[in-house]
Structures are given as C-alpha cells and as structure tokens.
C-alpha positions as a Markdown table, in Angstrom:
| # | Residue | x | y | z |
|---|---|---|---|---|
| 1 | Unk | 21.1 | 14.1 | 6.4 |
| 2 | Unk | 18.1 | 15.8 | 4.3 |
| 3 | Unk | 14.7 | 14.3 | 4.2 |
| 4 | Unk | 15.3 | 12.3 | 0.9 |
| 5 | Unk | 17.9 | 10.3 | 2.1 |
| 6 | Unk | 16.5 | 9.5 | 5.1 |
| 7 | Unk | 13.0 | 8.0 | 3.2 |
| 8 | Unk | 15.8 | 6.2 | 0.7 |
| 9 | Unk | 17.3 | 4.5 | 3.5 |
| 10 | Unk | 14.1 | 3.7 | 5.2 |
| 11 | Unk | 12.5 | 2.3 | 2.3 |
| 12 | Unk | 15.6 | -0.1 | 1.5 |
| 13 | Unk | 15.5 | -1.1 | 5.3 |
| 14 | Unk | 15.0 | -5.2 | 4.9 |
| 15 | Unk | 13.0 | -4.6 | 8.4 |
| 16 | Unk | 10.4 | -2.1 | 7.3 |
| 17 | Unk | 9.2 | -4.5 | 4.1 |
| 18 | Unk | 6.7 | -7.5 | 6.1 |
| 19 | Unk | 6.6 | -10.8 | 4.0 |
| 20 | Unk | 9.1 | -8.5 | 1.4 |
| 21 | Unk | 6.0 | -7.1 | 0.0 |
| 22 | Unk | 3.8 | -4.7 | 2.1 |
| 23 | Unk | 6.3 | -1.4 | 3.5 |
| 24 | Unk | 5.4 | -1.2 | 6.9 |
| 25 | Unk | 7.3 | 2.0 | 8.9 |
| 26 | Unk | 5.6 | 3.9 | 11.4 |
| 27 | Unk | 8.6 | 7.0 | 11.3 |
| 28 | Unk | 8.1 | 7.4 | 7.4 |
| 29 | Unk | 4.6 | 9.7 | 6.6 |
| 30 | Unk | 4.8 | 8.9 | 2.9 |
| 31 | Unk | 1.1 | 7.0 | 2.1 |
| 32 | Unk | 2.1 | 5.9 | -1.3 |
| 33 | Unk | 6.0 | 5.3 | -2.0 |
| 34 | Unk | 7.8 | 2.9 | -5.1 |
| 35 | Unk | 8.3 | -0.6 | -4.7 |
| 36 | Unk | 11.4 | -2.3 | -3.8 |
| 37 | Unk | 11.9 | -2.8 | -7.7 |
| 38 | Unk | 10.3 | 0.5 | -9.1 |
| 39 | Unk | 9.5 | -1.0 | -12.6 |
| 40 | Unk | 6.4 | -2.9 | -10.5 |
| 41 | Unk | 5.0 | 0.5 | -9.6 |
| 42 | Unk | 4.0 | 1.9 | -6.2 |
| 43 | Unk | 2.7 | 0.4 | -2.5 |
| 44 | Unk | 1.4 | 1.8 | 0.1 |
| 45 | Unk | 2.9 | 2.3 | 3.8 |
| 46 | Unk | 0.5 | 0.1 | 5.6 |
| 47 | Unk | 1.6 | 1.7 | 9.1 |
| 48 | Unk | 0.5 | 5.1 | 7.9 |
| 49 | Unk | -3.7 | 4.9 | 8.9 |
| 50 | Unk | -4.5 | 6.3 | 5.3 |
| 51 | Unk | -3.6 | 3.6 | 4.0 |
| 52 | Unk | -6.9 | 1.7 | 5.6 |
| 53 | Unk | -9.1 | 4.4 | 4.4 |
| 54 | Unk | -8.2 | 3.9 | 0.8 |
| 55 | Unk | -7.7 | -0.2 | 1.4 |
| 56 | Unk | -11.1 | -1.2 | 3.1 |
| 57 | Unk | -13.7 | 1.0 | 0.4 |
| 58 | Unk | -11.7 | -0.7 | -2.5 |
| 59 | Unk | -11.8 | -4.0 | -1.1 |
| 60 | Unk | -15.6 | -3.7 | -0.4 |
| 61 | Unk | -16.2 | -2.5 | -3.9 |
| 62 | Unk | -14.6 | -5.5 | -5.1 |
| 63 | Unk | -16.8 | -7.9 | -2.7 |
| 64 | Unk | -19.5 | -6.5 | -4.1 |
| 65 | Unk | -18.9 | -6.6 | -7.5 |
| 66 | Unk | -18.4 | -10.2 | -6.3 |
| 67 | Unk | -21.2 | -11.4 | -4.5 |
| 68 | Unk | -24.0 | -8.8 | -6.3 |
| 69 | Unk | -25.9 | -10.1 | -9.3 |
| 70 | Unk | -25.7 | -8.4 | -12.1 |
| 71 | Unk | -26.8 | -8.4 | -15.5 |
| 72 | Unk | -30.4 | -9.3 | -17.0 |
| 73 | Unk | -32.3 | -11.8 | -14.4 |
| 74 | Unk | -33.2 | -15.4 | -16.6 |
C-alpha cells in the first residue's frame, strides 16, 4: 500500500475525527490535511505538535484584538 492510500484511509477513519470536527492521528505527519467534506476547506491534525505552534499565536492575536482598545480615546 503506497503512502497516499494509507493517509486516504486514515483520514476517513470515524476514530481519528474527535467531536467529527478536529482530525486527531498521532501515525499521520500531515499538519494541514482536507476536511471530511473538502468543499469546507482544510483542518489541521491536532496530534501533530505544530499544530499548537500555529493555534496558540493566532488565538492570542485574536484575544487581543479583543480585549485592547483601539481607536481614538473620547
């Protein structure tokens, strides 16, 4: 079995998709992979521990953008 078949039948594996939205597979190296329906774009293999160093800077960018002032002070 080549490579691409393998990540094809890991990535339609029920058991490596957690609440059927985050991919979750420790045995598949891909960091950014389709979604289970391709025309929603692409996820990320949360088991893979790039995915955290992409995940965490975004999410602080957006609490800041939250909780910063910004514009002219009144």
């Amino acid at each position: 079995m080549d490579q691409q078949q393998n990540e094809d039948e890991m990535h339609k594996d029920p058991n490596n998709w957690k609440w059927m939205c985050f991919y979750y597979n420790k045995n598949d190296e891909r960091l950014f992979l389709p979604k289970r329906n391709p025309a929603f774009g692409f996820t990320m293999n949360f088991a893979n521990p790039r995915s955290y160093l992409i995940l965490f800077p975004v999410l602080f960018i957006i609490v800041l953008m939250i909780f910063l002032p910004f514009g002219s002070k009144s």
